[in-house]
PATIBA-777703 format. One record per residue (C-alpha): residue number from 1; residue in one letter; x negated, y negated, z. Coordinates in nm, 4 decimals, always signed. Each point is the difference from the previous one (the first is absolute). Example, Ala and Ser with C-alpha at 12.3 -4.5 7.8 and 13.67 -1.06 7.14 Angstrom:
! PATIBA-777703
(1, "a", (-1.2300, +0.4500, +0.7800)),
(2, "s", (-0.1370, -0.3440, -0.0660)),
//
This chain:
! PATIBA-777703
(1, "x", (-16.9012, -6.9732, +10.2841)),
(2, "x", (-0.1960, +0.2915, +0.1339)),
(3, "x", (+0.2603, +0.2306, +0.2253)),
(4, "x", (-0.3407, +0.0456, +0.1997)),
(5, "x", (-0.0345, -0.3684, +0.0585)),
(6, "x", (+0.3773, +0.0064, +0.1380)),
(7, "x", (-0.0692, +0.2925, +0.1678)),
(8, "x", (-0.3404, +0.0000, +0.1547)),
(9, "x", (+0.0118, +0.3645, +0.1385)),
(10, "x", (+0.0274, +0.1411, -0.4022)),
(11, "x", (-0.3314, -0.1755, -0.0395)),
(12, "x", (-0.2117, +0.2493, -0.1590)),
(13, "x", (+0.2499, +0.2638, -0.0884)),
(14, "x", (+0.2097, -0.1682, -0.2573)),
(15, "x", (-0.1007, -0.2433, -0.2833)),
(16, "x", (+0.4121, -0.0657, -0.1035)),
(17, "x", (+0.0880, -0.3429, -0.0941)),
(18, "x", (+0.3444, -0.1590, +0.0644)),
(19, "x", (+0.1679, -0.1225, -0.3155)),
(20, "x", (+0.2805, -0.2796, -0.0483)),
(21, "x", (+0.2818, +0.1530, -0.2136)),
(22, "x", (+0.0620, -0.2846, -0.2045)),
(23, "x", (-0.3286, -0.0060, -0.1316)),
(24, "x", (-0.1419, +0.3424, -0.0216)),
(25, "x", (+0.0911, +0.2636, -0.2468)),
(26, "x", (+0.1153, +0.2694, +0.2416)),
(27, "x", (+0.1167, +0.1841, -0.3158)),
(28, "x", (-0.4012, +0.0966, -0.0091)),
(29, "x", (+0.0529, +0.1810, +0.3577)),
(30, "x", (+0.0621, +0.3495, +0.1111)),
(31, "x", (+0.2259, -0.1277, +0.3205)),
(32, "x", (+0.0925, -0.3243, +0.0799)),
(33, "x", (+0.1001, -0.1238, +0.3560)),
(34, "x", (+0.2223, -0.2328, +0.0696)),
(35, "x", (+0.0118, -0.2083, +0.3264)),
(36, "x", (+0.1128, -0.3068, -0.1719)),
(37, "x", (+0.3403, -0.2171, +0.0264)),
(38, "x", (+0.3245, +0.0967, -0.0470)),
(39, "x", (+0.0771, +0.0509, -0.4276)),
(40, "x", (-0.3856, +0.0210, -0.0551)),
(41, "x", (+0.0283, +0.3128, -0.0075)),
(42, "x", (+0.3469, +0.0820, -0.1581)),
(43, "x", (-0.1295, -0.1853, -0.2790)),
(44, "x", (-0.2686, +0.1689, -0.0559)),
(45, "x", (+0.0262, +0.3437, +0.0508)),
(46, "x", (+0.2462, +0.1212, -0.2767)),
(47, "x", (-0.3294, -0.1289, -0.2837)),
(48, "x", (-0.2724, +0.1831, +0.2209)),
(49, "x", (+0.2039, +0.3171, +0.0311)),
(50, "x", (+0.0999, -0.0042, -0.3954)),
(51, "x", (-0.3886, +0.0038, -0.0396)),
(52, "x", (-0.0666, +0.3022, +0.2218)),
(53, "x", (-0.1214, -0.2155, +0.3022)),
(54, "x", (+0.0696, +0.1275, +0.3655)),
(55, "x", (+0.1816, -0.2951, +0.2094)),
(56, "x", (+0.0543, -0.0219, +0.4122)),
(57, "x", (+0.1558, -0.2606, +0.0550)),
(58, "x", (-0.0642, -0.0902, +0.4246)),
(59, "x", (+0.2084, -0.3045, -0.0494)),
(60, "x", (+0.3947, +0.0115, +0.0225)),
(61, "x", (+0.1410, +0.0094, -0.3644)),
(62, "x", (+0.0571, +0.3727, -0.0282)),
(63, "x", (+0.0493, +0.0811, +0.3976)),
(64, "x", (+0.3588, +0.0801, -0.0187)),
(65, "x", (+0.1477, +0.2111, -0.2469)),
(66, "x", (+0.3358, -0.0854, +0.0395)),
(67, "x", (+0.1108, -0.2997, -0.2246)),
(68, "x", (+0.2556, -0.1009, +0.1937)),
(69, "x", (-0.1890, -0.0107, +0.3361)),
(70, "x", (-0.2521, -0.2301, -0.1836)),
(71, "x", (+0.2755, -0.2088, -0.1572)),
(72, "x", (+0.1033, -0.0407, +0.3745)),
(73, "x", (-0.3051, -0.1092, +0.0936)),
(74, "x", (-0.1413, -0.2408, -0.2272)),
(75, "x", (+0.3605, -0.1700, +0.0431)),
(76, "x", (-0.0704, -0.0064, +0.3787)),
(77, "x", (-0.3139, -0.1609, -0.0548)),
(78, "x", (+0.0674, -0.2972, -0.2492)),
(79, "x", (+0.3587, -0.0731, +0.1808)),
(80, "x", (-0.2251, -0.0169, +0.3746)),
(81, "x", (-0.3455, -0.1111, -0.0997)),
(82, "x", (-0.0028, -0.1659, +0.3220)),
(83, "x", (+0.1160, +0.2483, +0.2213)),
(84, "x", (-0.2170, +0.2579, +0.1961)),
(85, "x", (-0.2230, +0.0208, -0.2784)),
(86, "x", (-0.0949, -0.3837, +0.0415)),
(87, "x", (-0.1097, +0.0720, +0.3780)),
(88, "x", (-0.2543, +0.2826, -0.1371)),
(89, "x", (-0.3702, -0.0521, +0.0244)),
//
C-alpha cells in the first residue's frame, strides 16, 4: 500500500510503499520500520542487523531494556488478559 494513499497529505511528496514483513525481503533495505505486533519484530531484527540493515522498531519488543521489567510485564499480561487491558478501545 502506498503510505500516500494512507496518508493523503504525503500525496505528492513521497512515493514509499508499506511492506508486510513476512513477505518482503527487508534484508534488501537500508532501514526498516517496525510498527507491527508484539515478537514481529524481535524476530526479525537480529537477521536484518547481521546483514548491515538499520531497524526502528515503533512497536513494543525492544521498549524496555531491563529484562526483568519485561519479564514482569508480559507475566502481567497473559495472567490478566481480561483486566484493564480488555476495557481498552
Amino acid at each position: 500500500m502506498p503510505v500516500a494513499e494512507m496518508f493523503p497529505s504525503l500525496r505528492g511528496t513521497v512515493d514509499l510503499c508499506f511492506s508486510d514483513p513476512a513477505t518482503t525481503d527487508l534484508g534488501a533495505c537500508n532501514v526498516v520500520f517496525f510498527a507491527t505486533p508484539t515478537g514481529v519484530a524481535m524476530e526479525q531484527a537480529p537477521g536484518l542487523l547481521q546483514r548491515g540493515v538499520k531497524v526502528i522498531d515503533l512497536a513494543a519488543d525492544f521498549r524496555l531494556k531491563n529484562v526483568a521489567a519485561l519479564s514482569v510485564l508480559l507475566i502481567f499480561l497473559f495472567i490478566r488478559p481480561g483486566g484493564i487491558l480488555g476495557e481498552a478501545k
